[in-house]
N, C-alpha and C positions, 0 to 999 in steps of 0.2 A: 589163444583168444582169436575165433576166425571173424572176420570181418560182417556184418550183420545187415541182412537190408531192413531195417526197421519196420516199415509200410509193409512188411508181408510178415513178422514173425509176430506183429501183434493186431490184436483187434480194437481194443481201449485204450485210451491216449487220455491221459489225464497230467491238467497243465497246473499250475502256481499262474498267478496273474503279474503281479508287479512283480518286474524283476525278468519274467520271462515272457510274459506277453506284450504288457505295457511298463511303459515309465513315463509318468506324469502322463501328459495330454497325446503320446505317441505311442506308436504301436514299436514293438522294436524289430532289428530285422528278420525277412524271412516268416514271421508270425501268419500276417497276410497271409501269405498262399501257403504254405505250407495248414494250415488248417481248411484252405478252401481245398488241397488236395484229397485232405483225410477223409474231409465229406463226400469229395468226390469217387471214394471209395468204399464208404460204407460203412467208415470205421463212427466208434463210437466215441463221444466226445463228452470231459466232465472238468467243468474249470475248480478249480480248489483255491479259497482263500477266506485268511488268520483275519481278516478284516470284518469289524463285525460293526462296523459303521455306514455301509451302507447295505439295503436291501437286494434279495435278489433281483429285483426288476431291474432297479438302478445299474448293477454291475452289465444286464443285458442291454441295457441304451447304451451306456459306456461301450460296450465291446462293437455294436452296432455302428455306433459314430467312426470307430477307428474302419471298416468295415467289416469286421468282424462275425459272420453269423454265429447267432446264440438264441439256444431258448432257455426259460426261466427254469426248468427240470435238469438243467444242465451245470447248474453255477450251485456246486456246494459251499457255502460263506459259513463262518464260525457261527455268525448269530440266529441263521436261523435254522441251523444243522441243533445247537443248543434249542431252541424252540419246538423240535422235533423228539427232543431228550427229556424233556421234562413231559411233553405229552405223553409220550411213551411211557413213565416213569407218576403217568398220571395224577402231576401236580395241578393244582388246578390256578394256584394266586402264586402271585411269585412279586419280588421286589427288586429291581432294575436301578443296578448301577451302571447305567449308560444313555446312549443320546436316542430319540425319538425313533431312529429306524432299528434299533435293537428292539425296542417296544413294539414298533408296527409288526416285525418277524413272531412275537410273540402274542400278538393278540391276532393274528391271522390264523393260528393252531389253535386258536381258544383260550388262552393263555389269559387270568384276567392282572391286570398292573393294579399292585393296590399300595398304600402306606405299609413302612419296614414291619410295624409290629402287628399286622394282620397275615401277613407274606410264608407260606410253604416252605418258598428258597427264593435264596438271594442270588441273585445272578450278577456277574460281575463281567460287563461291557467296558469301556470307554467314552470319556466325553468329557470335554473341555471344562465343561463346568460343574466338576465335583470338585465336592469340599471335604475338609476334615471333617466336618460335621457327619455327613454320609456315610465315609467309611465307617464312624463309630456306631451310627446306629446298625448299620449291616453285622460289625461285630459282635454287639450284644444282642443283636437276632439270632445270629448263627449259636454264638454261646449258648442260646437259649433253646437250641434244637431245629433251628432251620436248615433247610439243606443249603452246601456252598459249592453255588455251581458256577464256572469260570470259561466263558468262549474262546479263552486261547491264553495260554500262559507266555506269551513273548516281552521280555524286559526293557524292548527298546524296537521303536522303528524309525528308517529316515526319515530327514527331515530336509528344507533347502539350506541352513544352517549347521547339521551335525545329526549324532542321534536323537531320539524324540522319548519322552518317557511315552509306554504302552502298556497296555492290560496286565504284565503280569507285574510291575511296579503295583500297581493295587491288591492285587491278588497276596500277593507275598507280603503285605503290609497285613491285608487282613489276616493272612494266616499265622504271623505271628501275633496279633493281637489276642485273635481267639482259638489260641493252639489249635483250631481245627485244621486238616487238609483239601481242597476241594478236587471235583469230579472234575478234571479239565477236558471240553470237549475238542479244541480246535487240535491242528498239527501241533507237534508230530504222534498224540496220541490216537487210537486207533478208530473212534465212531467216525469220523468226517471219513476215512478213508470208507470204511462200511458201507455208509450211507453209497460215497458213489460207485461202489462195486456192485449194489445191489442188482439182481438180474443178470451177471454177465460174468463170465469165465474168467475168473480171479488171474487165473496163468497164462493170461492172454493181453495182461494192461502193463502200460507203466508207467511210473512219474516221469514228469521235470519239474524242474524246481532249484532255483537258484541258493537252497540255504542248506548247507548238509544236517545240521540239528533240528530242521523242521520234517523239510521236504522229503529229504532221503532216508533219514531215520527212519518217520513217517512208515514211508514206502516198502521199506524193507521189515520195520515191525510189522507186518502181515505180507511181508514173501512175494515184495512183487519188484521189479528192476526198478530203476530210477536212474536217472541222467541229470548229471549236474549243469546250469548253464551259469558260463562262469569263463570271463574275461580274461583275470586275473591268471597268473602262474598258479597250477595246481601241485601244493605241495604236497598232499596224499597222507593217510595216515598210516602208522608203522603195523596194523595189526589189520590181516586180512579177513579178521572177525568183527572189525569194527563198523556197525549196523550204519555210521555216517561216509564208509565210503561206496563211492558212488559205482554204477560200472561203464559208466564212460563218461567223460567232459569236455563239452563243446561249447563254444561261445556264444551262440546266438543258436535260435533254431532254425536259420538258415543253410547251417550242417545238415539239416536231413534232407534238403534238397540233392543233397551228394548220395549216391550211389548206395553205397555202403557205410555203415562207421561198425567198428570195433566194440563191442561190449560186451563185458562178462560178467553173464550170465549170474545175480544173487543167487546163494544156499545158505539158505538160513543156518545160523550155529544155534548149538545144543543148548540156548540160555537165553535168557529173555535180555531186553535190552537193559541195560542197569541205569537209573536214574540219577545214582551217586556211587561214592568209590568210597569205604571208610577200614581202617584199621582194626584188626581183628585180632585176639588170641585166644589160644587154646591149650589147655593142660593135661599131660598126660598121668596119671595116680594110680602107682601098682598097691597092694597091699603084702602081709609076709608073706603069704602061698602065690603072689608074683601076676594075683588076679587085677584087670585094669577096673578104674572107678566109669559107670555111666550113669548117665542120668536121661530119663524121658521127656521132653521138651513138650510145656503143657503150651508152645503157638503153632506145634505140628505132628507130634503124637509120635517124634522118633526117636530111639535112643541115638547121644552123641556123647563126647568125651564134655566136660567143663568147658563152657568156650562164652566167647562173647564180645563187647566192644570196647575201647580204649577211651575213655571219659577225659577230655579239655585236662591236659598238666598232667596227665599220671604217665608213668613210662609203661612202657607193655607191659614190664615185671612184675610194677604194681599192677595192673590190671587184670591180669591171673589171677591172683593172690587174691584180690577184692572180690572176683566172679567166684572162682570155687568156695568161698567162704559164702556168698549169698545165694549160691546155687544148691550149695550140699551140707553147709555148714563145717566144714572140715576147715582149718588153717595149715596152710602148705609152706612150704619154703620150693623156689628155683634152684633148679639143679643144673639144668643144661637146655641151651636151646638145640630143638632136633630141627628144627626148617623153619622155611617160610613158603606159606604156599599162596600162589592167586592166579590158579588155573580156574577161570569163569563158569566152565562147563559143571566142578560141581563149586565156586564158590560164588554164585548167585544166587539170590534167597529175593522171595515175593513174600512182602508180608501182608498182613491181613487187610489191611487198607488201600494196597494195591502197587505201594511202593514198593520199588528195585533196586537193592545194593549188591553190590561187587565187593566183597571182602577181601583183603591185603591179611591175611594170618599169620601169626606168630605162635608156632607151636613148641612149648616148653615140657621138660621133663620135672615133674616137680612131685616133693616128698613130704609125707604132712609131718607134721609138730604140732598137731594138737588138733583141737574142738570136739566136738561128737558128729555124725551123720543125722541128718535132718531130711527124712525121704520125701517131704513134699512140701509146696510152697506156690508163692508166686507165678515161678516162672519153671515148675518142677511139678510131675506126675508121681515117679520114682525115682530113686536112687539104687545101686547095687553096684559088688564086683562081679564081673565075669570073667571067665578061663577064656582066655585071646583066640585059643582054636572052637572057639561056641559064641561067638558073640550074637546077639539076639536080634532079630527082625521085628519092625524096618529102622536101618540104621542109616544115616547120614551119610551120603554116599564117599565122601572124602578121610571118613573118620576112622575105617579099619585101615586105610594105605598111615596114615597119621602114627596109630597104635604100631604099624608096623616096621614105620621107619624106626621108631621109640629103642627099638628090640633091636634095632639094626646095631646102635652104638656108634654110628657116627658123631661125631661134636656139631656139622653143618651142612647143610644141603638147603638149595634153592629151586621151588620148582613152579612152574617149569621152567 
């Protein structure tokens, strides 16, 4: 990791505000000139923030007072990066769960605010004075086909007494009312970042940003460096695939007034960022000619071995046993477990909705005792055996090394 002069290896400089810019009514250090430098050089400049409470104008007086130069093309904010998402997506009425300047961002795109049951999509801001009332109507809107659109999913922001509840406390209320998911526009997901790469050499910018789950995730979901600022002891995380660590952390941006800093360099790994982590298992089912059982997965048109997830109270055991029954109709018995795998590269899966999980798998050898085959279904195109040296295209990428440890005959192996 060779030592880096920042001011020459990029051209876009894209900031977080609170936390890296300002805190409360102050600017914090080094911000000042260090931004008056960038200008001074030509570089481009794009402030990034989850705050969907005040408008763009406002954030540029704000940054003005501190002395700050900014223009209003420069300040991508949740609320009206979302107001840009819904034009685009050409909604025309939309219903606003939030305060007055989520509304203004939105009727400046043409956006018109109307009562919940005339509403396209529900938009979900922040503001002091929601009630339970509100969130209900929003819920049987959405249940009723409205779109659920969200400026930032963060569960909590400071406060001068402690955490504060934020947007994604409502968010998450709604979407457990109305089992729907919504579009989140704010960090760390990817349009804010889009928006402000527009026009400019993607491999030429990078973050900062004080929060590794927003900012750097963020950043790194579309492959671009990021720097953590960040006072505190950084403890790091264990896995050099992990999209929240940073590639360098300084305390202030005061540091880049120094010569060089040290940063290495992001490469994206082979898998999307995963949103959740869940427990996985999968069964291996020869037949008497020693043929393995596959099935073609009607949410991606692959053949894979029986697999699937581990349902609240059931042991993985059970949960084989329950999947290859609903999967193919067969009733198996465990025989042996052959591994566990939760190598990311291939056990990330994106599903139709947009969600990302990282699967922890549990792969067992197992021998049926009964029922009939059942070649399609639910969650099923085909069903068959095949000869282990012929297995069929396209296949799940993890699923013949699976069949193949099977045949190995070891009782355990963990990988990686």
């Amino acid at each position: 990791m060779e030592p880096t002069k920042l001011f020459d290896a990029f051209d876009v400089f894209l900031f977080d505000l609170d936390g890296v810019i300002y805190v409360g009514p102050k600017a914090l250090p080094g911000a000042v000139k260090v931004l008056k430098q960038l200008r001074s050089r030509g570089k481009t400049i794009r402030f990034l923030t989850n705050n969907p409470c005040m408008t763009r104008r406002q954030t540029v007086v704000r940054l003005n007072r501190l002395g700050i130069e900014a223009l209003e093309d420069e300040v991508i904010s949740s609320g009206w990066a979302t107001a840009k998402h819904l034009q685009e997506q050409q909604v025309g009425s939309v219903y606003v769960l939030g305060d007055e300047h989520l509304k203004q961002e939105c009727r400046d795109v043409g956006l018109d605010i109307v009562e919940v049951n005339d509403a396209e999509a529900v938009v979900v801001g922040w503001s002091d004075d929601l009630r339970l009332r509100d969130l209900q109507s929003a819920v049987t809107r959405i249940a009723d086909g409205a779109s659920f659109i969200a400026t930032n999913g963060d569960g909590s922001c400071p406060g001068p007494d402690g955490p504060r509840t934020a947007v994604g406390t409502v968010v998450e209320a709604i979407r457990m009312a109305s089992g729907k998911s919504p579009y989140i526009v704010g960090k760390p997901h990817p349009y804010m970042f889009q928006k402000a790469l527009q026009h400019v050499e993607k491999s030429r910018a990078i973050m900062f940003g004080d929060t590794p789950d927003t900012d750097i995730v963020g950043a790194h979901r579309i492959g671009i460096s990021a720097i953590l600022i960040s006072s505190e002891p950084y403890a790091g995380y264990s896995s050099v695939q992990d999209y929240r660590k940073p590639d360098a952390v300084i305390p202030h941006l005061r540091k880049l007034l120094d010569e060089e800093i040290r940063l290495e360099r992001w490469v994206p790994p082979d898998f999307p960022w995963p949103d959740d982590i869940k427990p996985g298992v999968a069964g291996i089912v020869m037949d008497e000619r020693g043929r393995v059982l596959l099935m073609r997965r009607a949410d991606n048109g692959c053949w894979a071995v029986p697999s699937g997830h581990v349902e609240r109270g059931e042991s993985v055991e059970e949960a084989i046993v329950r999947e290859i029954r609903e999967e193919t109709g067969l009733q198996v018995e465990v025989k042996r477990l052959i591994g566990l795998y939760s190598d990311p590269k291939s056990q990330v899966f994106t599903y139709r909705n947009g969600a990302t999980a990282q699967f922890v798998t549990a792969c067992f050898r197992c021998e049926r005792v009964g029922g009939a085959l059942v070649t399609t279904g639910d969650e099923t195109l085909d069903v068959n055996y095949f000869e282990v040296d012929r297995l069929p295209e396209p296949i799940l990428k993890m699923h013949p090394d699976w069949i193949e440890d099977a045949f190995a005959g070891e009782s355990f192996r963990i990988f990686p």
